[in-house]
Structures are given as C-alpha cells and as structure tokens.
Phi, psi and omega in degrees: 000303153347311151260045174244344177278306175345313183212036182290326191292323182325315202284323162332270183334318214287305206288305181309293185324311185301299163291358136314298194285357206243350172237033185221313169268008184255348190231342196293299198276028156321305186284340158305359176287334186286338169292330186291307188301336212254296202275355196244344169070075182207148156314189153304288205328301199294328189293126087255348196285018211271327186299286204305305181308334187300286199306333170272348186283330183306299181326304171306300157354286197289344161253348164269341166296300184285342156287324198290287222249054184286326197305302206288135184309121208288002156285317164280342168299311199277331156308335183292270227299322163287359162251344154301331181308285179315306162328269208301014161280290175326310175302311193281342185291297208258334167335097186277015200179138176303335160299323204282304163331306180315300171331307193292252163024284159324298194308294182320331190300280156006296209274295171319292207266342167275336175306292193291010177272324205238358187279307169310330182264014178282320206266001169289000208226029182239307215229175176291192181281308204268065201202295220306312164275012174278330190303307177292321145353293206277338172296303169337310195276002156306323183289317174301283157342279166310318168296358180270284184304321173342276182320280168324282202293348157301314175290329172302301173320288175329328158279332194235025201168159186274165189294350193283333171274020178273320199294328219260337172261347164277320155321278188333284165306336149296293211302311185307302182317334201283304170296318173246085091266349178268312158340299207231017182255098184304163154292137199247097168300141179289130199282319132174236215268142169222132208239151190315332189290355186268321165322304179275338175273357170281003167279352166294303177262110191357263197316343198256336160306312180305306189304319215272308195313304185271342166281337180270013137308294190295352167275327170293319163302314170310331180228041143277322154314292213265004174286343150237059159268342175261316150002293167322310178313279175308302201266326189261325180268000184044041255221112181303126161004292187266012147264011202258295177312320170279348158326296216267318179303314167320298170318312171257349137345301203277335155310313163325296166330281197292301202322275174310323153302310171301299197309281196318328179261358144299325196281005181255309182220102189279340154284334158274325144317313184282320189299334174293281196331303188332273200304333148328301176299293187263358125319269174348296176305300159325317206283296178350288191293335183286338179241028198297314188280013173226096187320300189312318196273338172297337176281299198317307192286324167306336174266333155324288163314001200254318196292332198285318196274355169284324175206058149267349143345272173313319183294319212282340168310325181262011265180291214276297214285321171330302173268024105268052170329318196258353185193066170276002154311312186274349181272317176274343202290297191298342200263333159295331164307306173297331225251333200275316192306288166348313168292322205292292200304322164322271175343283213304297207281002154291348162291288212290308168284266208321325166284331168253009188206342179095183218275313198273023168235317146344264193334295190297324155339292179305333160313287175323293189301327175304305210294342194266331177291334156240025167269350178274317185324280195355282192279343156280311163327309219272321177304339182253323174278330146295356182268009197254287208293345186268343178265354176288313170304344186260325199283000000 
C-alpha cells in the first residue's frame, strides 16, 4: 500500500486531467448547437439531444461500469474509460451525419458516468487517509474547471473555426489523461465484486439513503436555476450581453475557489458543510430576483453561489463514500445516477416554472427544493447518526 502512495498525487493529478476532459467534452459543444444544426442539417431542438443522451447514458453507465468490471484492476478500468473518451471525440469530430454523432454522445455518456463512479472513489487508495478528501477536491475540481472553461472557450471556437475543433480539443485533453495515467497510475487491485444487489442494497442503508436523497434535491435545485441563469441575466437583471459572459466566468471562479475551500471544512464537519452549503444555496437563489436592479449585489450573490456549488459536489461525494465504506463504489455509481436523473428533472420542471410564472419565480422555486433538501439532511442526518452511536454502544 506504501507503494501505491509513493507517488500518489501524481496518480491523483492524472485521474483529475481525466474528469476534466469527460466534463469539458460533455460541455464544450453546448454553445455550439446552432453550428451543429446548421452543417448536420437538424434542427436546434433536435441538436440539443447531444445534451440529454450524454446525460442518461452517464446515469446508466455509472452502475453498470462498477458492476461489469468490479473484478478488474481499477487502473485499467479508468485507461479503458479514458480511451473512451478519446474514441468517441474522434467520432464526434469526423462525424457525417447526425446519428453518428449521437452515437459518439453515448460513448462519452459511458466515459462520463464510469469516471466519476470510479475516479472519486479512488483517491483514498492513492494518497494517504487523512489526504483523502484534499485528493478527491482535486479530482473534483476537474469538473469545476471545465465548466469555467467550457463556456469561454466555446464561443471561441465558435467565432473562429468549425464546431468539429471543439471534439478535437475535447480528444486532445482525453489523450493527455490517457498517457499519465499509463504513466504515473500504480496498479489498483480490485478490492472486490460488486454485485447489482449491492446497488439496490443501499437504500437499506440509513446514511447512504439520506446521502441519495439529499443530493437530488439540491442538484434539481441548482439546475432548475442555474439553467436559466443567463436568461436572468439578460432579460431580469438586464445585464449587458459581454457582461453577462464575465458573470458566469465569475460563477465559475468561484466555484474553483468553493471546491478547495469545502475540503478543508469537511475535514471538520460534513454534516455541518453541507447543511451551511444547503442553506447558502438556496439564500443565494431567493435573493437574485429580489436584487435584480443591483449589479453589485447581483455579482456578489453570484459569487456566494459559485463557492456553494463549487463544493457541494464534494460534500454529498464524501457524504456517499463515508456511508458506504466497505463498497464505496457502488455508493458513487449509485450517487451518479441520482445527480443525472436529478439534473434532467431540475431543468425540466424548471422550464416548466419559467413558462408559466417567469424566471424569478423558477428561482424561489428552486429556493424551496434546496431548503427541503436540507432540512431532510439535518434532520435524517442527526437522527441516522444518533442511531449508529446508540448500537455502537449496546454493541
């Protein structure tokens, strides 16, 4: 084990470039749909499914990857899972026709959802104990990154080159993950089998149920928001066009910023980060619309939300592996799934408020489901953690 450490943040570093590139190519040819639509001869609506299929093939993914290949030593999985990447960049890049995309799409979907079941649960067995959650922060903060960059460097493309060099630069950055992970990634034995029943048994268990729970409440809030945030921008808070863009670069600063700033303070308390994050999160959201006519206080709050979200990722990810010790794989596998399902139905029914009541009542919406989300943590937390010290005690 000693040498599986020797040079783990190296091994750490590889595995983050890898959860970069697989959400950096899952985001990059958003702004990029009307070019896709245009030269592939589809509609927007229809180019838009390149979004959804990424997001249910993840879903699907992340518990049939950690079921299929639990057997398999976890280095080679995730070099498998990084030449997925790459594969289905190549594909999308060279694409002659839009099914073919689509295809391309799945894969990433695939790539997407075993990374993060299996990249996160990694890092305990890379780096030392009390190292395990700055190490996942840094995997983490791959996701964060990329979603900063995504935007910006999309529009570039976009002015400036067909939309096919966004796959080629989304490829590019798969290839690199590819090479130091063959490089600087010890062999990881599989610790063992995980079988579908391990999947389906974790609603048996208290803490790892609370952890299912309370994340999809807060990810359907966040992106019943924040998928209409630049709308917000534009149409409520009137926020000029090229400022808008450094809006959302602030948001994800700031998120970067909150990634690493949460790991230090999970190492003190993870039900009290999140229940701050919870609550933060849905402060944030409310507050917008009510401050819509004040830039400043509209950045300010954008930079609250950017930190919370920068690292609630991470808490309820230390939250899963935490209540599943003995099988934290199968705790994230399951926890990727939720967070996927989650997003779709946030959006959705975040749509749904915006067409019928307008953008600032979506928002306090989106307010509520955080707030239910973290009054069930609270109060299911404190309640599954007094029922655990009380059977440590009789036991």
């Amino acid at each position: 084990m000693s040498r599986l450490r020797h040079s783990g943040w190296l091994s750490v570093s590889s595995v983050a470039v890898g959860s970069f590139g697989t959400v950096l190519s899952e985001f990059l040819p958003i702004g990029l749909l009307p070019s896709i639509a245009s030269d592939l001869g589809v509609r927007i609506a229809t180019a838009g499914l390149m979004v959804v299929v990424t997001g249910l093939a993840a879903a699907v993914a992340a518990p049939v990857v950690t079921v299929a290949t639990s057997r398999l030593d976890r280095r080679v999985v995730l070099v498998g899972l990084s030449a997925v990447l790459v594969v289905s960049d190549a594909v999308a890049a060279l694409a002659p026709a839009f099914p073919v995309l689509l295809v391309a799409r799945v894969l990433l979907g695939v790539a997407l959802g075993g990374f993060w079941a299996i990249g996160a649960g990694i890092a305990g067995r890379l780096v030392a104990a009390d190292q395990t959650i700055r190490a996942t922060s840094l995997i983490t903060a791959g996701i964060s990154i990329a979603t900063v960059v995504s935007l910006p460097l999309g529009a570039f493309v976009a002015a400036t080159a067909s939309w096919r060099v966004a796959f080629v630069i989304g490829g590019a950055v798969g290839l690199v993950a590819l090479v130091l992970q063959l490089l600087t990634l010890p062999a990881v034995p599989s610790q063992q089998r995980v079988r579908p029943a391990a999947l389906t048994g974790l609603f048996g268990v208290p803490r790892a149920r609370v952890g299912l729970l309370v994340a999809a409440f807060l990810f359907a809030a966040q992106f019943a928001a924040y998928t209409y945030v630049s709308p917000f921008l534009q149409d409520v808070a009137r926020v000029r066009p090229d400022v808008v863009s450094v809006a959302l670069l602030v948001f994800g600063v700031s998120g970067i910023i909150g990634n690493f700033a949460t790991s230090a303070a999970l190492d003190r308390s993870v039900l009290g980060t999140l229940t701050v994050l919870g609550v933060a999160l849905a402060a944030a959201v409310a507050l917008l619309p009510l401050v819509a006519h004040l830039p400043v206080a509209v950045f300010a709050l954008l930079v609250v939300w950017g930190l919370v979200w920068g690292g609630l990722p991470l808490g309820l990810q230390t939250w899963m592996v935490q209540a599943t010790p003995q099988g934290a794989e199968a705790g994230l596998a399951m926890f990727v799934t939720t967070i996927q399902v989650a997003l779709a139905v946030g959006s959705s029914l975040g749509g749904v408020a915006v067409a019928a009541a307008g953008i600032a009542v979506d928002f306090r919406f989106a307010a509520v489901v955080a707030l239910v989300g973290t009054a069930a943590l609270v109060w299911l937390g404190l309640r599954t953690a007094t029922r655990t010290s009380t059977a440590a005690a009789h036991h």
